[in-house]
KEKE-3310 file (N, C-alpha, C; in steps of 0.2 Angstrom, whole numbers, plus 5000, padded with zeros to 4 digits):
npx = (5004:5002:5011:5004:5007:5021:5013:5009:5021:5026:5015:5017:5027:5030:5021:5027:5036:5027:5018:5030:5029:5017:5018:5029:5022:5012:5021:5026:5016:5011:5024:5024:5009:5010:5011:5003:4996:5001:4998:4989:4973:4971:4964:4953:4958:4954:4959:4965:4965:4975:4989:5003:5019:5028:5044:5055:5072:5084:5095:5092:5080:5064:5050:5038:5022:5011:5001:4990:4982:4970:4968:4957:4964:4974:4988:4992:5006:5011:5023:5032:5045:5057:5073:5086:5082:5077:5090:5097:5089:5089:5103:5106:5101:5110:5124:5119:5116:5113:5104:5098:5089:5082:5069:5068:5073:5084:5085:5095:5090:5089:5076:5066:5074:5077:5084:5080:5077:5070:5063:5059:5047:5046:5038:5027:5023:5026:5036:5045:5046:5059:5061:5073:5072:5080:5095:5092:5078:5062:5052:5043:5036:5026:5018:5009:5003:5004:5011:5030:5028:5018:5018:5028:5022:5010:5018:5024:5012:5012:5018:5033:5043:5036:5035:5046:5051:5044:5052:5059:5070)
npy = (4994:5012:5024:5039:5050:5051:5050:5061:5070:5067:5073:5086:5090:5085:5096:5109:5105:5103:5115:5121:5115:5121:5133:5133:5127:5139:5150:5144:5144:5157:5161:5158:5161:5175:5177:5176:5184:5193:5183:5188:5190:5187:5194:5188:5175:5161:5159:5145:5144:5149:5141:5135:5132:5128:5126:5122:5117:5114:5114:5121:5131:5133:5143:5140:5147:5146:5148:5144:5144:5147:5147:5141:5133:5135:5137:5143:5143:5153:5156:5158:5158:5153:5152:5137:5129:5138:5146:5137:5137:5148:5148:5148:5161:5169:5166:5173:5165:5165:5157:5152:5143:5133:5129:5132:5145:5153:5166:5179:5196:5211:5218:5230:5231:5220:5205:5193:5176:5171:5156:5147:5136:5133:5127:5119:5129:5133:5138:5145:5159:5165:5175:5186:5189:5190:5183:5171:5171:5171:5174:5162:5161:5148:5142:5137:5135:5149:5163:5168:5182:5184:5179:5184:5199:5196:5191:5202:5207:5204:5211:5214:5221:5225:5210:5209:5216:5211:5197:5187:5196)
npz = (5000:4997:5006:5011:5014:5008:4994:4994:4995:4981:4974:4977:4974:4960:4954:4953:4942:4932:4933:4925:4915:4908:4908:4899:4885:4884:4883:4870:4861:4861:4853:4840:4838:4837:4825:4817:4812:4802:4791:4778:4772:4753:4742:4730:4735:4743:4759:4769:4788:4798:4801:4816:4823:4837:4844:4858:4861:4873:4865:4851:4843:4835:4827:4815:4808:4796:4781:4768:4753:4741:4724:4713:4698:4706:4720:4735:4748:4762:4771:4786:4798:4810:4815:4817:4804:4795:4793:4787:4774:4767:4763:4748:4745:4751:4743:4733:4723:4703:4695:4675:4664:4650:4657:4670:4684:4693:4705:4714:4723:4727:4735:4738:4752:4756:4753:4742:4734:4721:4715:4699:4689:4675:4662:4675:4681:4696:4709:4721:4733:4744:4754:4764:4783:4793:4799:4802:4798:4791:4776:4766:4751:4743:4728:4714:4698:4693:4687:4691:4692:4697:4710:4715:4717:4725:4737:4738:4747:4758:4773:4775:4783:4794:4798:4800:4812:4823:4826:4834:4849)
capx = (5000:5008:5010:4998:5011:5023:5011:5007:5025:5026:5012:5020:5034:5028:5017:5034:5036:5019:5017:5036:5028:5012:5024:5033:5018:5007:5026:5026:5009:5013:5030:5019:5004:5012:5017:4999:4991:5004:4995:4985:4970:4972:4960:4953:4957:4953:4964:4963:4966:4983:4992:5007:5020:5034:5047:5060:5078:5090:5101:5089:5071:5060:5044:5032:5018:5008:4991:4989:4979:4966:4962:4957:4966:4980:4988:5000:5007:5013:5025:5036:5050:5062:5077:5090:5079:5077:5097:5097:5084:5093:5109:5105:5098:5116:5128:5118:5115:5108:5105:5094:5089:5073:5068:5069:5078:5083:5090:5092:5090:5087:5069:5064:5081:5078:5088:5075:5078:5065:5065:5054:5050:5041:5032:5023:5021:5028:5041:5046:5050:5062:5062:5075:5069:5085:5100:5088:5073:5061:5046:5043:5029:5028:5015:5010:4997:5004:5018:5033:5030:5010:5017:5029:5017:5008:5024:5026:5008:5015:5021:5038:5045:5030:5035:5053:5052:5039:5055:5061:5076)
capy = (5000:5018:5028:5044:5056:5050:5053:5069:5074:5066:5077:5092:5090:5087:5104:5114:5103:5104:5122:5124:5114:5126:5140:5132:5128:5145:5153:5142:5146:5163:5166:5156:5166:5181:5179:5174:5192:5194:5180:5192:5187:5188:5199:5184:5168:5157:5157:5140:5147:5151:5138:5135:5128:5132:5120:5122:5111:5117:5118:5124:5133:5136:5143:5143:5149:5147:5147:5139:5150:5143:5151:5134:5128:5139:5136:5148:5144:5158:5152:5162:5151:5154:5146:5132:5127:5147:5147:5135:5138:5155:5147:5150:5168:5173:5166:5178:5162:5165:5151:5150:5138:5134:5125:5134:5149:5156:5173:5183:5201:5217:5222:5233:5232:5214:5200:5188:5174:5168:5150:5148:5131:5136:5120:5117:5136:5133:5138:5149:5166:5166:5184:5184:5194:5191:5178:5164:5169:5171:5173:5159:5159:5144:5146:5132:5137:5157:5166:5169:5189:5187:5177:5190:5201:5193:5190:5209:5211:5202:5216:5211:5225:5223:5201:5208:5220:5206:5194:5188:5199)
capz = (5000:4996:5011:5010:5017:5002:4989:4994:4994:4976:4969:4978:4969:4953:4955:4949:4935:4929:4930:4922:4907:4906:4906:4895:4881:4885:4879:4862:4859:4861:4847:4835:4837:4836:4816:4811:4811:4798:4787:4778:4767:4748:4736:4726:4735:4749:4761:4775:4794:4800:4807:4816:4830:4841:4847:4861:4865:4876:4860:4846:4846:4828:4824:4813:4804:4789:4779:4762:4748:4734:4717:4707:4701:4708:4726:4736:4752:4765:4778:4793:4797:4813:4818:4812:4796:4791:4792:4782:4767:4766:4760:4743:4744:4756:4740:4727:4717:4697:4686:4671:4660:4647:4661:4675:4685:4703:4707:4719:4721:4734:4734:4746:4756:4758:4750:4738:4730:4714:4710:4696:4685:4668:4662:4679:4684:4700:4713:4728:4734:4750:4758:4770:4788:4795:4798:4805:4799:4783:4774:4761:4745:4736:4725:4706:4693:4692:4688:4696:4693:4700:4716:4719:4718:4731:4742:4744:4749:4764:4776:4777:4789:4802:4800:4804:4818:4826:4827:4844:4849)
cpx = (5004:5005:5007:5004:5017:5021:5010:5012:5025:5023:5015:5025:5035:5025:5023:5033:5030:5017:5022:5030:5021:5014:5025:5026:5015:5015:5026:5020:5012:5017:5026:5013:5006:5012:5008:4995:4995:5003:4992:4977:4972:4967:4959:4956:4956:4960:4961:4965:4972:4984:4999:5011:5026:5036:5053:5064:5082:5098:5098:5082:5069:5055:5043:5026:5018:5002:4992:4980:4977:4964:4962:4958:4973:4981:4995:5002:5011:5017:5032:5039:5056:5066:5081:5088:5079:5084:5097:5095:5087:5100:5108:5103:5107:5123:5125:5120:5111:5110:5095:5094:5082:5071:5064:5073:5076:5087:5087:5094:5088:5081:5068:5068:5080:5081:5084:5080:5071:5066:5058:5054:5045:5039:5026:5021:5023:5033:5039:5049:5052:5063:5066:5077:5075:5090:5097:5082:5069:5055:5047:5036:5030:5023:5016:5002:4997:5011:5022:5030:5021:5015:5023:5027:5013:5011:5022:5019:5009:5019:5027:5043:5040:5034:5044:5056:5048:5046:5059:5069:5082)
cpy = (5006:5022:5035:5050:5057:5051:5058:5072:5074:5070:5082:5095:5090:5093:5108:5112:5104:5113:5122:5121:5116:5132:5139:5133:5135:5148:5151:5144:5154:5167:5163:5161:5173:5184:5177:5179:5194:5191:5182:5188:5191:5189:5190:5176:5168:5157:5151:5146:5144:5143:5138:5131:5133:5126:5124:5118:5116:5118:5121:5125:5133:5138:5144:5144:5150:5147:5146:5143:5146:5148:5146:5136:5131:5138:5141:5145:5149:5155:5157:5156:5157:5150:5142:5132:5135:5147:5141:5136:5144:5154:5150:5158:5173:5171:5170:5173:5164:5162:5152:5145:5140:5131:5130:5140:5151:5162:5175:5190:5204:5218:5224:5233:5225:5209:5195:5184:5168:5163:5147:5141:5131:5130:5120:5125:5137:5137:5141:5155:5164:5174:5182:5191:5195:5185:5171:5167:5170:5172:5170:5160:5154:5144:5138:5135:5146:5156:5166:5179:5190:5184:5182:5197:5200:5193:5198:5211:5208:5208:5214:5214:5223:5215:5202:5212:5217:5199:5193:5191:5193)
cpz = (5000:5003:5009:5011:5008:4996:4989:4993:4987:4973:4973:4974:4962:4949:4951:4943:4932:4928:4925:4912:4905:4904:4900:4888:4880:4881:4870:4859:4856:4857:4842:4831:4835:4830:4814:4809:4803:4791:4784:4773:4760:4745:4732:4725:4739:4752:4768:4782:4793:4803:4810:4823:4830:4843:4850:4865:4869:4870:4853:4846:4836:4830:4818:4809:4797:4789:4771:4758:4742:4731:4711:4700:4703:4716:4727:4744:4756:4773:4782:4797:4800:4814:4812:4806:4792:4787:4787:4773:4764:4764:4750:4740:4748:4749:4733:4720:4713:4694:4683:4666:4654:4652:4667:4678:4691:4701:4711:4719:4726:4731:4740:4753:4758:4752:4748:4734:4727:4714:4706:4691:4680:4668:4668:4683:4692:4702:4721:4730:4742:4751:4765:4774:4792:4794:4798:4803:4791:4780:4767:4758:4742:4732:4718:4705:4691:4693:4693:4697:4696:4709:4718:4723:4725:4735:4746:4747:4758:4769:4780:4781:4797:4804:4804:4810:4824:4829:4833:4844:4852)
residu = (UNK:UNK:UNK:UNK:UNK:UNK:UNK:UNK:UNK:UNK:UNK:UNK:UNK:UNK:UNK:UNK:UNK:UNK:UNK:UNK:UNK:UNK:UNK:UNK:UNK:UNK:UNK:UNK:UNK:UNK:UNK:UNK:UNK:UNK:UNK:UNK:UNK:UNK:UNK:UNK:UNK:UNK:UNK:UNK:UNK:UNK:UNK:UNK:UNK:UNK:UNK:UNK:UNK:UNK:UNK:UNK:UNK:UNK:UNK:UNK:UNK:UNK:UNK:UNK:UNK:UNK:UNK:UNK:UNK:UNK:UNK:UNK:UNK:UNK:UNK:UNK:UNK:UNK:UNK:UNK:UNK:UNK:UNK:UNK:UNK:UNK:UNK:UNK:UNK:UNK:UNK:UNK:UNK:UNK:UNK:UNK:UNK:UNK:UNK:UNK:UNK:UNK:UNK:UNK:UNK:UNK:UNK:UNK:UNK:UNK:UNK:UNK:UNK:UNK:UNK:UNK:UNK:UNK:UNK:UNK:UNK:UNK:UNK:UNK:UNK:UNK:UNK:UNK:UNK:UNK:UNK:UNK:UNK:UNK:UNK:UNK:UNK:UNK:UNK:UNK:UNK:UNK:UNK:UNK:UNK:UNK:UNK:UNK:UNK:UNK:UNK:UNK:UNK:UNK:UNK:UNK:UNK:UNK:UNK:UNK:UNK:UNK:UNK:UNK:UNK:UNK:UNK:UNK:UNK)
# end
């Protein structure tokens, strides 16, 4: 039989930990949510609801946020991207990669004092704009069934100053 007194110490104790991992969650909740206000709707499609997450290790964190956009049969989606994988995806846009082909083409360019890079694949009308918010972080469009020059379009209707001064210091 468990002694009574010992249980009750047990859940005492575990009291800390249990709040630390409501903190904890109510916090991720929180840098997540922050970026979805910034998911705008688009003039002449469907956009699904925001969604998004947050994750934190004691040696890497990310958020984040997206929403996914219908004009049939065209699809775009909108994603806010901190952390490791941002630094990442941003390799290509920080070496001022430009290649063309018939095929296909990436460049990247300054618009709006930020560093973009285009990858664009003719035949299937697809790709992806990275806009990059800072060193680890990003706004991507990927986007099939429209140009590259309408999904940019679309990109900057994204208020990509507000998405960057919103970033965790």
């Amino acid at each position: 039989m468990i002694n009574r007194r010992h249980a009750i110490r047990l859940a005492l104790a575990a009291l800390p930990a249990a709040q630390l991992l409501r903190a904890s969650a109510a916090r991720a909740e929180q840098s997540f949510q922050r970026f979805v206000p910034f998911l705008i709707d688009l003039d002449g499609w469907k956009g699904n609801k925001p969604e998004g997450m947050s994750m934190e290790t004691t040696t890497a964190s990310m958020i984040t946020a997206t929403r996914e956009y219908r004009r049939d049969p065209a699809r775009l989606n909108a994603q806010i991207l901190i952390g490791q994988a941002a630094q990442a995806a941003l390799a290509p846009t920080r070496s001022g990669m430009n290649i063309e082909t018939s095929e296909a083409r990436l460049n990247t360019s300054t618009i709006d004092g930020f560093q973009v890079t285009r990858n664009f694949n003719v035949k299937p009308k697809s790709g992806a704009i990275l806009v990059a918010l800072g060193t680890s972080a990003l706004l991507s469009v990927s986007f099939n069934g429209i140009t590259d020059d309408e999904a940019l379009a679309l990109a900057k209707k994204f208020n990509w100053k507000a998405i960057q001064a919103a970033l965790p210091k």
